[in-house]
C-alpha positions as semicolon CSV with decimal commas, in nm:
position;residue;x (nm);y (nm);z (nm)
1;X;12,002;11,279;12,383
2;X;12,036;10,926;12,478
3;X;12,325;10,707;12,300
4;X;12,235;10,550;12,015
5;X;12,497;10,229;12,091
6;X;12,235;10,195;12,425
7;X;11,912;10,079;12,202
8;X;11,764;9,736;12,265
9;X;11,531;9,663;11,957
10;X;11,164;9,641;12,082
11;X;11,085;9,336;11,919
12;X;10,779;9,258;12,115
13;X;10,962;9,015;12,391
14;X;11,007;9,129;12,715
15;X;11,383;9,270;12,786
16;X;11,499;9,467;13,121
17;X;11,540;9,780;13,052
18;X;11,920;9,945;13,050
19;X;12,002;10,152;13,263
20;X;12,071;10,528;13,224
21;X;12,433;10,656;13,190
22;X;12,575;10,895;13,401
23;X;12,440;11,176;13,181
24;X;12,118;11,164;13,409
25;X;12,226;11,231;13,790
26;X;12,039;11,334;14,084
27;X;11,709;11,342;14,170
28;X;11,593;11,418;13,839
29;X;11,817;11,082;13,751
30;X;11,606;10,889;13,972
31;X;11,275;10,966;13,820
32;X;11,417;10,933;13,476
33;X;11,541;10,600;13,596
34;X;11,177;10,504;13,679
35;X;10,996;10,599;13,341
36;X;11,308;10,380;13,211
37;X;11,151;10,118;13,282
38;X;10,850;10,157;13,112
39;X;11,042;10,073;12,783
40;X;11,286;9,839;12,668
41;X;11,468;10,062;12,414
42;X;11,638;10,390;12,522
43;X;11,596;10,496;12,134
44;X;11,330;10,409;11,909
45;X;11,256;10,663;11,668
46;X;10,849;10,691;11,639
47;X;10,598;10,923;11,746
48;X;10,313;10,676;11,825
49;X;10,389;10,666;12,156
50;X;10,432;11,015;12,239
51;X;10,139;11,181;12,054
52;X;9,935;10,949;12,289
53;X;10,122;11,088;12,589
54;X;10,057;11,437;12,413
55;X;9,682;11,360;12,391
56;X;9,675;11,275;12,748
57;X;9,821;11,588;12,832
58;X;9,591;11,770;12,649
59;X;9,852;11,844;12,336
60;X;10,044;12,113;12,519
61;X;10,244;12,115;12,188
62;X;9,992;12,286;12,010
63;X;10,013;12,560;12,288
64;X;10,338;12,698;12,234
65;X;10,464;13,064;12,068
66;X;10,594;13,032;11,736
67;X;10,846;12,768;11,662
68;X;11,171;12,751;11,463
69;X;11,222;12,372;11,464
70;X;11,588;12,328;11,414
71;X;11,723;11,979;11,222
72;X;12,114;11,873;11,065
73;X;12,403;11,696;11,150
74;X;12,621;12,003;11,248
75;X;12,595;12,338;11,392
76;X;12,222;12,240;11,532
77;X;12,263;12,421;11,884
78;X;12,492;12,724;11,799
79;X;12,212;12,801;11,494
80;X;11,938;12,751;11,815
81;X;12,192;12,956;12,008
82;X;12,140;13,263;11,756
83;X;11,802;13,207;11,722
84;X;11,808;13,291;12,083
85;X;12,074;13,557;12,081
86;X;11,829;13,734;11,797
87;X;11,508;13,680;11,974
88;X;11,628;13,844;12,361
89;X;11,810;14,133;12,104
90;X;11,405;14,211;12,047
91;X;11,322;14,220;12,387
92;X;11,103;13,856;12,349
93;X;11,102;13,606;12,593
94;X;11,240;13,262;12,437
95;X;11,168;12,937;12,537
96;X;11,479;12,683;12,407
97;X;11,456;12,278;12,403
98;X;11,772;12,121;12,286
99;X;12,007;11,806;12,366
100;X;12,230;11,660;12,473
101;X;12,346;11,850;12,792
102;X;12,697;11,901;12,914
103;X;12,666;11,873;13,320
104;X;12,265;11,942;13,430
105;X;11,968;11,773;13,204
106;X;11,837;12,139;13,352
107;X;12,020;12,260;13,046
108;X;11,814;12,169;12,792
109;X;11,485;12,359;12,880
110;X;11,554;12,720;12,859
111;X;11,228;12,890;12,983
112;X;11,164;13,306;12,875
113;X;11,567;13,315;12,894
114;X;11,580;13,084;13,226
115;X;11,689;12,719;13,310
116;X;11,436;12,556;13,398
117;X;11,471;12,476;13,816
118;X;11,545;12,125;13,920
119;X;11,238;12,172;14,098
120;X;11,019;12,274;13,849
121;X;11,132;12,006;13,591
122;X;11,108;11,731;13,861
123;X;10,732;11,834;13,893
124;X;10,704;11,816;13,555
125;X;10,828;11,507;13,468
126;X;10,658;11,328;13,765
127;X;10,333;11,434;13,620
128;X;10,391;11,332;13,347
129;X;10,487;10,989;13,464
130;X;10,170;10,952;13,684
131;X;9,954;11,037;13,356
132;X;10,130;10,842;13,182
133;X;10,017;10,538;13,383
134;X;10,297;10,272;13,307
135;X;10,264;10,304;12,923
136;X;10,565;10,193;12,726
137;X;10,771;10,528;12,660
138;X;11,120;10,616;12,569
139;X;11,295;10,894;12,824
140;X;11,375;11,095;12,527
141;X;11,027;11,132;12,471
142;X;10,943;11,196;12,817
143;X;11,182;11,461;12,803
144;X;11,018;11,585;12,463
145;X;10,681;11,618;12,626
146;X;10,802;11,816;12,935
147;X;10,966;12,065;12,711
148;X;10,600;12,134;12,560
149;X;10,434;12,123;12,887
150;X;10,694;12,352;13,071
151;X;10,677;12,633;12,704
152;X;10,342;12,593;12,714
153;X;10,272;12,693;13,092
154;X;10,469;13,033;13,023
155;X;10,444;13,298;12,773
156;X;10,689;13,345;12,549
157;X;10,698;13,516;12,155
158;X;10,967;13,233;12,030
159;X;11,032;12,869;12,090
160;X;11,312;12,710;11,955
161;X;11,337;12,294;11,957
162;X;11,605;12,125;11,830
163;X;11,573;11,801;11,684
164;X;11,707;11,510;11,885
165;X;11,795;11,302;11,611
166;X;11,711;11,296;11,267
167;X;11,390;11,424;11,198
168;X;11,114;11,235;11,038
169;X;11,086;11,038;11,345
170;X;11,253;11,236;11,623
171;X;11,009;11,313;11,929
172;X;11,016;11,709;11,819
173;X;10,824;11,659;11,520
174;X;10,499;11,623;11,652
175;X;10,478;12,002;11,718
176;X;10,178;12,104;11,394
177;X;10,286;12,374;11,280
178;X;10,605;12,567;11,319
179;X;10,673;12,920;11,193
180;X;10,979;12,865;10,960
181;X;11,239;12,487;11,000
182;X;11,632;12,550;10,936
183;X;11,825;12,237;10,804
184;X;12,186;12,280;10,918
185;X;12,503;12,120;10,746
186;X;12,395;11,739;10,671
187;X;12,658;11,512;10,689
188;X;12,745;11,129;10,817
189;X;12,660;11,056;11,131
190;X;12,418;10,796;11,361
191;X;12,398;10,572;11,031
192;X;12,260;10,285;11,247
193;X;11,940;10,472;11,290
194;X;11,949;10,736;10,937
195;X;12,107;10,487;10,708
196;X;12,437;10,447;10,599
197;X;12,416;10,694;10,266
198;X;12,363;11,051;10,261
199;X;12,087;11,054;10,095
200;X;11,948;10,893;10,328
201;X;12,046;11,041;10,596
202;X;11,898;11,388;10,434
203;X;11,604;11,216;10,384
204;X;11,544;11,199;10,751
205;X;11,592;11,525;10,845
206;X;11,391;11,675;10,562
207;X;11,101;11,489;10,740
208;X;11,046;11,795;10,949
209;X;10,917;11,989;10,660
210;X;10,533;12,043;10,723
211;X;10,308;12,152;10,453
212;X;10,344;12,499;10,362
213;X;10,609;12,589;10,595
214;X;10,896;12,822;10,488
215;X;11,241;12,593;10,539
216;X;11,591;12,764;10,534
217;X;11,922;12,584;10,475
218;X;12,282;12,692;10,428
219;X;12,548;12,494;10,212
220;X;12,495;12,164;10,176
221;X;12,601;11,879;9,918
222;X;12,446;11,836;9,593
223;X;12,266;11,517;9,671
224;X;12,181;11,684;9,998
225;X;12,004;11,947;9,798
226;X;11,810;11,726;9,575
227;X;11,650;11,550;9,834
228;X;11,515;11,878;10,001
229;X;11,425;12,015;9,691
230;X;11,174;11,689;9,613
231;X;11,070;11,673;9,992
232;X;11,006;12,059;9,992
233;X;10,776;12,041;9,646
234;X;10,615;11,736;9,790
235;X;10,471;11,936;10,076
236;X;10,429;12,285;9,922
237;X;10,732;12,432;10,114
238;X;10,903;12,743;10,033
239;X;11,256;12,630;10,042
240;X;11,494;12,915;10,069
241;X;11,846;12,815;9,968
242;X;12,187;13,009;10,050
243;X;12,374;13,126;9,737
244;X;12,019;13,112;9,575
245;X;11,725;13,294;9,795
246;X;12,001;13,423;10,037
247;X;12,356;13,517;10,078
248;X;12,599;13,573;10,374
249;X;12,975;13,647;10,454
250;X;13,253;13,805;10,580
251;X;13,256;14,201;10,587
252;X;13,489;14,411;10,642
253;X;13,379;14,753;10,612
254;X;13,297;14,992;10,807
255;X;13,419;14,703;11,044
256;X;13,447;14,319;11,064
257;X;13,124;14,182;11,082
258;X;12,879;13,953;10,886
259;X;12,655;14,074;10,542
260;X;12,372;13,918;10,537
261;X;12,151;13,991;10,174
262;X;11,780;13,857;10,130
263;X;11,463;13,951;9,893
264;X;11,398;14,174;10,213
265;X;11,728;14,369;10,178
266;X;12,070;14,340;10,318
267;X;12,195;14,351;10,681
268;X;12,538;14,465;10,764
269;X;12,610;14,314;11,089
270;X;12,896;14,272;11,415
271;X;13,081;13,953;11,397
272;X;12,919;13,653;11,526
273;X;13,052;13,615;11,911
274;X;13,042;13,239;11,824
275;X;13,460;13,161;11,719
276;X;13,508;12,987;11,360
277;X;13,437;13,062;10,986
278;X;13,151;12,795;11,045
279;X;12,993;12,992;11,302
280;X;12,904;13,241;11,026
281;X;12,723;13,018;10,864
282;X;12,545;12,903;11,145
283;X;12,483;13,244;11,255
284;X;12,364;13,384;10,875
285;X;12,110;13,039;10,862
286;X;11,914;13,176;11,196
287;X;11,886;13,498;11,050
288;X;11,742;13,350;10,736
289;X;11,504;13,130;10,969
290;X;11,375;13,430;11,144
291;X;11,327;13,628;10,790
292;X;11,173;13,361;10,619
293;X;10,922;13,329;10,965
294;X;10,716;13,633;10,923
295;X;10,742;13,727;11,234
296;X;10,825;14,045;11,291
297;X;11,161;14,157;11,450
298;X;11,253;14,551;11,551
299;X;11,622;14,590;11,343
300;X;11,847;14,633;11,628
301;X;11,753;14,275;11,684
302;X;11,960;14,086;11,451
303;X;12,302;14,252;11,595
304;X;12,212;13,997;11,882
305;X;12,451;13,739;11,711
306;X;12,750;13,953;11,872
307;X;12,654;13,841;12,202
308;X;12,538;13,464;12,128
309;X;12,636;13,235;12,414
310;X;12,661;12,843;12,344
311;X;12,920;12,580;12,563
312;X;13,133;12,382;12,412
313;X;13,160;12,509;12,081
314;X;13,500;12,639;12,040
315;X;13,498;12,794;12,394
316;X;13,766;12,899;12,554
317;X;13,830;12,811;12,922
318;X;14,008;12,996;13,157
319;X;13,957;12,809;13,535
320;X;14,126;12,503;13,695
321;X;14,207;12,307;13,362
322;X;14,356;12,647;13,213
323;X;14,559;12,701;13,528
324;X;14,786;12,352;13,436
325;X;14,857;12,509;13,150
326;X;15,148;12,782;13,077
327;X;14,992;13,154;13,163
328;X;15,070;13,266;12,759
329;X;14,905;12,966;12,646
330;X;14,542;12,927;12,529
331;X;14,276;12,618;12,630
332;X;13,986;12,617;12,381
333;X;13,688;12,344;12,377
334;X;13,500;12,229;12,131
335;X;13,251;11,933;12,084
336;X;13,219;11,856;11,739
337;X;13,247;11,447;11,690
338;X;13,182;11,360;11,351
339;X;13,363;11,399;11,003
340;X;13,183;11,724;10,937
341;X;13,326;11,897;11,260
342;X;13,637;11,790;11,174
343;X;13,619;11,969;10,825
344;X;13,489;12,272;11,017
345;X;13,768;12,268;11,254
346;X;14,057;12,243;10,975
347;X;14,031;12,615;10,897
348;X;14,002;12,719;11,236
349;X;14,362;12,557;11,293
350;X;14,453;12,730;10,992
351;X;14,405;13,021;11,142
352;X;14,581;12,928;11,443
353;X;14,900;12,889;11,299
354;X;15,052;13,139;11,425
355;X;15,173;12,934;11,727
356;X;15,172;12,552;11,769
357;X;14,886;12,358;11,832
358;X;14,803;12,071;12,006
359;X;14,459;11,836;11,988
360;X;14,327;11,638;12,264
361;X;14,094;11,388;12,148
362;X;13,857;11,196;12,322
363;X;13,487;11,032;12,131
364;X;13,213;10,807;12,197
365;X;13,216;10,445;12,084
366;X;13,010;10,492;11,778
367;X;13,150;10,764;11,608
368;X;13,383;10,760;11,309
369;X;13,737;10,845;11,463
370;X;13,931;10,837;11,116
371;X;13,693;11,027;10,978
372;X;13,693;11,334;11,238
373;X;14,059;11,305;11,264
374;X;14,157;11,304;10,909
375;X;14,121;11,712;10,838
376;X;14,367;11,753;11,176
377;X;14,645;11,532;11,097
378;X;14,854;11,770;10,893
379;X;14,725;12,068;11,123
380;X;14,819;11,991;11,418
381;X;15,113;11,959;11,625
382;X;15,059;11,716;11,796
383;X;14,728;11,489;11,855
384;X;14,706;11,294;12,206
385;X;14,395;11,034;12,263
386;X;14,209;11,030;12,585
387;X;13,942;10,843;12,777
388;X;13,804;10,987;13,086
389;X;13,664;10,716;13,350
390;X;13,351;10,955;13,356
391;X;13,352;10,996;13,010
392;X;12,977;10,817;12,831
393;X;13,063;10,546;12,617
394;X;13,403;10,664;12,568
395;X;13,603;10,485;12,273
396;X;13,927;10,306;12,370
397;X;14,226;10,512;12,325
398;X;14,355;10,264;12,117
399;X;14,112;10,277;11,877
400;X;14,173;10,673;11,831
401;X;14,527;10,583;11,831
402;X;14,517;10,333;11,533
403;X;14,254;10,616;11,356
404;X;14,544;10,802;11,323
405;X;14,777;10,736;11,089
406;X;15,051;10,703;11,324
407;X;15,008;11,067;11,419
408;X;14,844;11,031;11,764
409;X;15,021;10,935;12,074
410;X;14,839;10,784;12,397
411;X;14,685;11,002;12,646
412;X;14,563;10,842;12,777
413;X;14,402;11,046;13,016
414;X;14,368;11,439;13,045
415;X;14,583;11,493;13,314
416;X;14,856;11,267;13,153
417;X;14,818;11,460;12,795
418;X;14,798;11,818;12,961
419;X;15,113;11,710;13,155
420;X;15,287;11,556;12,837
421;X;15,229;11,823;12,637
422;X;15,592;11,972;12,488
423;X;15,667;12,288;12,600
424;X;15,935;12,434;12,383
425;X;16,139;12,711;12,509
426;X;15,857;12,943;12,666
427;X;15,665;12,938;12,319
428;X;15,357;13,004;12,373
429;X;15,127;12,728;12,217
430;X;14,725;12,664;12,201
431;X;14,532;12,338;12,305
432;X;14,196;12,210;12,151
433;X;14,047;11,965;12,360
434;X;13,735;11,793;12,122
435;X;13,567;11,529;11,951
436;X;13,300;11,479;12,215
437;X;13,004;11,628;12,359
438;X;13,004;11,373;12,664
439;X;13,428;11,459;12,725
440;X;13,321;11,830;12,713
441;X;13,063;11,793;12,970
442;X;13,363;11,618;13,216
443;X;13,582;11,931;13,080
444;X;13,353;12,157;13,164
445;X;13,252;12,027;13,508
446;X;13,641;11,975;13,601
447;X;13,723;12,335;13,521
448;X;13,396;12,493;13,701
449;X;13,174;12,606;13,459
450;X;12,828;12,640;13,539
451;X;12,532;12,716;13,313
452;X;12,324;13,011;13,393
């Protein structure tokens, strides 16, 4: 999705439009650049604007397969990921929407287990700009309403959307009517648009609980749960808490693997492919999603977890960045930016201790660098600071630097910390390169991934 730090309030006056970042290349770039235009504010969360769109378009979002509508702070696109994962383990064809995207915009329309083609979604979107007509518009919306033209235009049994931000007011929640919504971890994070409590920031993302919809979430903090109790009873909601409704963890026998226990029975499962204790959770909450759903899944289906695929989220990379790198040491990406991912990396780096580890961090301007850092300090040994010239909105490395209690040294770039990086006696070491989304996308380009 679109930075936050780019919004121009719409205030009624006329103001020239920003322009996009770099996160929009191409030819698809160019006609995103044009709809641009149409609005001064690259983020304003309503839906006024887009339900007309929809109407014009002849509500394609009330066309689509069932829906799992995904909202949280964290673990948002690895739960989608499952959801996925579970659905192709059936045999369905699944249409995924989902943001931001690491190197393509293609990325985030996933059509019956297919990126959408540059061509196709250039078709789309110019359609939907000449039906549009020059109405005022947001690109995230525009992107929003070719995702429900594009799922709409092919059969599928599942959809999956992913909320761009928040929820109440996020372009996703137009669609009527999902099958089941899944609330992921809610934590701090985009205050200047969910408010600067978190209360309120659960508040928003409980607003995409529709009326009489089952909704599924995993831990979450106490004041977290009381506002999705009241939202849920406001709007006749099943909600279906873990350690309440359901239960998941760790198994070990007959193998490691994942036990998953609801009203329906219990599920003894393969490990989640996805690395990290958090990735169970993440994992156990689409399950849950899919139960609570109704629809109707053969069992075989739910071992799909053990072959879920998402970039970025503790990945490790093995082409040209890996190569700089000792051959006995280990390059692992992850894009986690906010104070929650840095609590869910802590025990991951607890695990890793088996050999040292070293953190190369790199963030956007908004985001709360002390507060990401602060589980890694003691974990870590060493922490280097980087901004990449073709990073989005990358935060000075000075300001990671003073977020660090001492502790982190100037990349400043990734080349530099890569090369600086102390190589004791042949010891084999690991390196986490994270705290960005927009830095994993230049990580991931650099060292030749693609997306299929």
């Amino acid at each position: 999705m679109t930075d936050p730090a780019l919004q121009t309030p719409a205030t009624g006056e006329a103001k020239p439009a920003p322009k996009l970042s770099a996160e929009f290349t191409g030819r698809t770039g160019t006609v995103l650049e044009r709809l641009n235009k149409l609005y001064p504010a690259l983020i304003d969360l309503s839906l006024g604007r887009l339900e007309a769109l929809l109407a014009r378009l002849g509500h394609p979002e009330r066309k689509l397969p069932p829906v799992i509508h995904v909202a949280g702070t964290n673990g948002k696109g690895s739960t989608c990921a499952n959801l996925r994962a579970i659905g192709e383990a059936a045999g369905w064809r699944v249409h995924v929407m989902s943001s931001p995207h690491l190197v393509d915009v293609t990325e985030r329309f996933r059509i019956a287990g297919k990126l959408v083609s540059e061509d196709e979604l250039i078709a789309t979107l110019e359609e939907i700009e000449r039906i549009n007509d020059g109405a005022p518009i947001t690109v995230f919306e525009v992107l929003t309403a070719a995702g429900f033209l594009l799922f709409a235009r092919h059969p599928a049994q599942l959809a999956i959307i992913e909320v761009g931000l928040g929820g109440r007011f996020d372009a996703t929640n137009v669609i009527p009517n999902p099958a089941a919504c899944a609330i992921t971890a809610i934590s701090m994070d985009h205050e200047a648009f969910l408010g600067s409590t978190l209360t309120a920031i659960a508040g928003e993302k409980a607003g995409i609980i529709k009326p009489g919809v089952p909704v599924v979430t995993g831990r979450q903090e106490p004041v977290v749960i009381q506002v999705l109790e009241e939202e849920a009873a406001r709007k006749g909601a099943p909600l279906l808490r873990r350690d309440r409704d359901w239960t998941a963890g760790h198994a070990d026998q007959p193998a490691p693997g994942l036990s998953f226990t609801d009203a329906a029975g219990t599920l003894r499962l393969p490990a989640p492919a996805l690395t990290g204790p958090h990735q169970d959770d993440n994992a156990a909450l689409a399950i849950a999603a899919l139960r609570a759903s109704g629809l109707s899944l053969p069992d075989t289906a739910w071992g799909g977890i053990a072959h879920t695929t998402w970039p970025a989220r503790l990945q490790r990379l093995h082409g040209t960045l890996a190569g700089r790198l000792p051959s006995d040491w280990e390059l692992w990406l992850d894009g986690g930016h906010n104070p929650g991912a840095g609590e869910a990396l802590a025990p991951v780096l607890d695990s890793w201790s088996d050999r040292p580890v070293h953190v190369i961090v790199g963030m956007k301007q908004t985001k709360d660098a002390t507060g990401f850092l602060a589980p890694l300090l003691s974990r870590a040994t060493s922490i280097y600071a980087v901004a990449e010239p073709d990073q989005h909105l990358a935060q000075p490395v000075g300001s990671i630097v003073d977020a660090g209690q001492g502790k982190v040294l100037p990349g400043p770039t990734l080349d530099a910390a890569l090369d600086a990086l102390p190589r004791t006696d042949g010891q084999p070491a690991r390196v986490l390169i994270c705290g960005s989304l927009y830095l994993a996308g230049v990580v991931l380009k650099r060292d030749g991934w693609q997306a299929s």
